[in-house]
C-alpha positions in Angstrom: 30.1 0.4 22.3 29.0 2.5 19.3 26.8 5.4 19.8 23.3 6.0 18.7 24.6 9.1 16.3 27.9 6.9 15.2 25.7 3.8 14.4 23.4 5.8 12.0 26.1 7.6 10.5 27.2 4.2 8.2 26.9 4.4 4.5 24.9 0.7 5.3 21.4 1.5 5.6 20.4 0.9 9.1 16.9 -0.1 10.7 15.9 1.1 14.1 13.4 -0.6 15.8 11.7 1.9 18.4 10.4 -0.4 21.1 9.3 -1.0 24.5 9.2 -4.2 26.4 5.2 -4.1 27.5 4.3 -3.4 24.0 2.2 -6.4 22.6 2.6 -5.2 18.6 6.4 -4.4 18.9 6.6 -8.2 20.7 4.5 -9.1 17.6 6.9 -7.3 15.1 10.4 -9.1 16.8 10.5 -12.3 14.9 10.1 -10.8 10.9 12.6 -7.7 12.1 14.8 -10.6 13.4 13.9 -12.5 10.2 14.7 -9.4 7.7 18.0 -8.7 10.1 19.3 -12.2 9.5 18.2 -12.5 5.9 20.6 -8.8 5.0 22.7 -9.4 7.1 26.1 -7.7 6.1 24.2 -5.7 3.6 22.1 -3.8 6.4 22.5 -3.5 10.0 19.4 -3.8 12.5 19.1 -2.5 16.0 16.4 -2.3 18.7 16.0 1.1 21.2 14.1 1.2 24.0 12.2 4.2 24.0 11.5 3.8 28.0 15.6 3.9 28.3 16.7 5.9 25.6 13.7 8.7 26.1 16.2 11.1 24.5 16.9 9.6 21.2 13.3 8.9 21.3 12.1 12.4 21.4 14.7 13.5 19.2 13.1 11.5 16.4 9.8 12.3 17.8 8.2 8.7 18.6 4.6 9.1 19.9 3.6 5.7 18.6 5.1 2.1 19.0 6.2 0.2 17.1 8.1 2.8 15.1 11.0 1.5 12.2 13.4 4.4 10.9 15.9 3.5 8.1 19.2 6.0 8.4 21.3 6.2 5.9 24.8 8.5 6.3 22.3 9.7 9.4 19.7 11.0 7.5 16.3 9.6 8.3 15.1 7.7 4.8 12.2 5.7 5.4 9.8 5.7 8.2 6.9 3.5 9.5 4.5 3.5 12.3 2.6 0.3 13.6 2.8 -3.1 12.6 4.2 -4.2 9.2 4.7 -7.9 7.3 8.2 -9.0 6.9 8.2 -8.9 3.1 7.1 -5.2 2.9 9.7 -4.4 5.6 12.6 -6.2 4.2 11.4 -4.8 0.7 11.8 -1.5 2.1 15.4 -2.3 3.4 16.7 -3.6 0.5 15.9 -0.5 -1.6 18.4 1.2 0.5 21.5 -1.8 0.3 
């Protein structure tokens, strides 16, 4: 399995959903991030951490607030939101980076 730092690393944009299981608005966010994954999918590359299991990655990027959605692109951080957001602004975002 690919690391965190080797999956960010891809010249594909990819979003990463920052998440926890007991969160009501990240459980509220997983159908349009599942939506916008499967509508660029090939063009953009989706993936979900845990913050409660991956507490490292999680302070590296400094998440205080869930849901959190960073784009990486050739590991650079390129977009970043905090909270709840509609799937059209989200895969909107995305798509400016395919």
């Amino acid at each position: 399995m690919e690391s965190f730092n080797q999956l960010i690393q891809s010249e594909t944009p990819v979003l990463v959903d920052f998440y926890a299981d007991w969160c009501g608005p990240c459980k509220a966010m997983a159908p349009a991030i599942k939506e916008t994954a499967d509508e660029l999918s090939g063009k953009a590359r989706v993936i979900k951490i845990d913050v409660d299991k991956n507490q490292a990655v999680s302070a590296l990027y400094q998440i205080r607030s869930i849901p959190t959605l960073i784009i990486f692109k050739k590991g650079q951080p390129v977009w970043r939101h905090t909270g709840m957001i509609d799937k059209v602004s989200l895969t909107r975002q995305l798509q400016a980076f395919v």
